[in-house]
Each structure stands twice: as C-alpha cells, then as structure tokens.
C-alpha positions in Angstrom: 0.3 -12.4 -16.5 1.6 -10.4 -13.3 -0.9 -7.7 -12.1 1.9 -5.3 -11.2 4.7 -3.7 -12.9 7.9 -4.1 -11.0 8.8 -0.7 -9.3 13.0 -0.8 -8.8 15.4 1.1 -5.9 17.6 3.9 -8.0 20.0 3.5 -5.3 21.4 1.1 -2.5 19.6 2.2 1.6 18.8 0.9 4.8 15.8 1.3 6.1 16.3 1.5 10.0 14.0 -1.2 12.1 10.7 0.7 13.0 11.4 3.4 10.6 10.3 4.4 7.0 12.3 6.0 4.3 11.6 7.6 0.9 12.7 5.7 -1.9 14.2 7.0 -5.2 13.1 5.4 -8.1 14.0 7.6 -11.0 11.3 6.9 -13.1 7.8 8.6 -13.8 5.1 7.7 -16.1 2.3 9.0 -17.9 -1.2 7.1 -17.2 -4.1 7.6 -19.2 -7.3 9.6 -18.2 -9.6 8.1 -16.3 -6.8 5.6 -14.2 -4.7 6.1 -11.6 -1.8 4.0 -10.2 -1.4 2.2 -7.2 2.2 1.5 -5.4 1.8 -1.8 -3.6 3.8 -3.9 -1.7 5.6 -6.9 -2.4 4.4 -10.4 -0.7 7.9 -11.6 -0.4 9.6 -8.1 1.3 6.8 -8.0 3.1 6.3 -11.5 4.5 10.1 -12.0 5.3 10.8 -8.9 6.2 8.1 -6.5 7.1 8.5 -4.5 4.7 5.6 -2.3 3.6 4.5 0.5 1.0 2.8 3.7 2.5 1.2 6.0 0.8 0.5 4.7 -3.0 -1.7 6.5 -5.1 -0.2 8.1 -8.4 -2.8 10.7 -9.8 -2.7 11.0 -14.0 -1.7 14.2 -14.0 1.0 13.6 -11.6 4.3 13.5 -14.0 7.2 13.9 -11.2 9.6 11.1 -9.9 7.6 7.9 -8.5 8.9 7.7 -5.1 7.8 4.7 -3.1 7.6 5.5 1.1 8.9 1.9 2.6 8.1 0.7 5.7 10.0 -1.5 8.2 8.0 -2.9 10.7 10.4 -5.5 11.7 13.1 -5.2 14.7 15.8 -5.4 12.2 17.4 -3.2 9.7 16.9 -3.9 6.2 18.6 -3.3 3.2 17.9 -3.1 -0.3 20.5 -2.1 -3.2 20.1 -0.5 -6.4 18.3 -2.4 -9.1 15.8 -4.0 -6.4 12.3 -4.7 -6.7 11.2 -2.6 -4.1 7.8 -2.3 -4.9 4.4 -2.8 -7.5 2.7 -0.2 -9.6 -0.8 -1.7 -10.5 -3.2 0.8 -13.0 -6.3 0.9 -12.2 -9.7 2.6 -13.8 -11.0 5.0 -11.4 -14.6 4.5 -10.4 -16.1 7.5 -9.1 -19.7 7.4 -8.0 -21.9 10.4 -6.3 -22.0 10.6 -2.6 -24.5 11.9 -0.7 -24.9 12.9 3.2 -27.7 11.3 4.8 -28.9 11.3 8.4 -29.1 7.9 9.1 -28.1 4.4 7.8 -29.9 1.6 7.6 -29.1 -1.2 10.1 -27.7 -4.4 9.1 -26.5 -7.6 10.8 -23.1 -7.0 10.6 -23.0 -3.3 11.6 -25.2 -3.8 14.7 -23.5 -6.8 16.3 -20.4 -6.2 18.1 -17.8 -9.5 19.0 -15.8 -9.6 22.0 -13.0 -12.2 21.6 -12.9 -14.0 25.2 -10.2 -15.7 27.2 -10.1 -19.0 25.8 -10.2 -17.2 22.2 -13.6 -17.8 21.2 -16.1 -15.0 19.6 -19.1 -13.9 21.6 -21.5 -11.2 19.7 -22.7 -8.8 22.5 
C-alpha cells in the first residue's frame, strides 16, 4: 500500500535548468479536521532528474487548486506533459504540542560537539 496519492500535471511545461515553476494540477480536496497534507517529491523525478517539490503543506481549510512548486536543480531542462505524476500528496494527523520559551537548554553530546571534516575526509570533533 503506497503512502502517497499520485499528484498529476494539468498540462504539458518545461521547467528551465536552475529554475522553478508553478504547476497546475486542477484538482483540490477536502481533508478532514485534525490532518493536513503534504506535497512530496517523487524518488524517481528526483533521483534522475533533480526534480524537487517546494513548498508542500495543504491546510484543511484550504479548498483552492492544489498547485505543486517544482524544482529543477539539474543543468538541464526538463519536461513533463499532461497526465504526469508530478508529485505525492501524503495526509497526515497534525500533532500539535505546547511550546514554551526558556532561557537555556540543556547540554547534550551531540549539541555541544562540533565535527570538522579534514583533508583526507575523516571527522574530527573539536
């Protein structure tokens, strides 16, 4: 069972190489209280052709066109046409806790030590 749902192009485009374009998709949806959606990319658009999703989150009472913001980090154009998986909505339950502002944090292993890659590649904690 796939944790997305397929998110299509409306219509054919080129997204220019370093660039980013707003995708039509002509649908919108209706999610339930208490979830929100989340536009994701796909691994294969963005493994073979740097292709990535910006932005992403779709609010419940957002009921508008789902437009998906597409990325090309690759040196080449690339093109999609109408009808093409462009994209994955995944619902998800929101989990909202309290925050609070404090004036410190406790220290921890991780968040004190600081790694300095050196020439030959290895990690040295400072």
């Amino acid at each position: 069972m796939a944790a997305g749902h397929d998110i299509n192009a409306l219509k054919d485009g080129t997204i220019p190489a370093q660039r980013q374009m707003l995708v039509d998709t002509g649908i919108a949806i209706g999610l339930r209280r208490g979830t929100y959606g989340r536009l994701a990319a796909r691994s294969g658009m963005a493994s073979k052709h740097g292709i990535a999703v910006g932005g992403g989150v779709i609010d419940a009472d957002y009921t508008g066109e789902i437009k998906v913001i597409l990325r090309n980090h690759g040196n080449a154009s690339s093109e999609f046409k109408a009808g093409d998986r462009i994209a994955q909505l995944i619902v998800e339950k929101i989990q909202t806790h309290d925050a609070m502002e404090i004036d410190n944090l406790e220290n921890t292993e991780r968040g004190t030590l600081s790694q300095t890659v050196t020439k030959q590649g290895r990690v040295s904690h400072d």
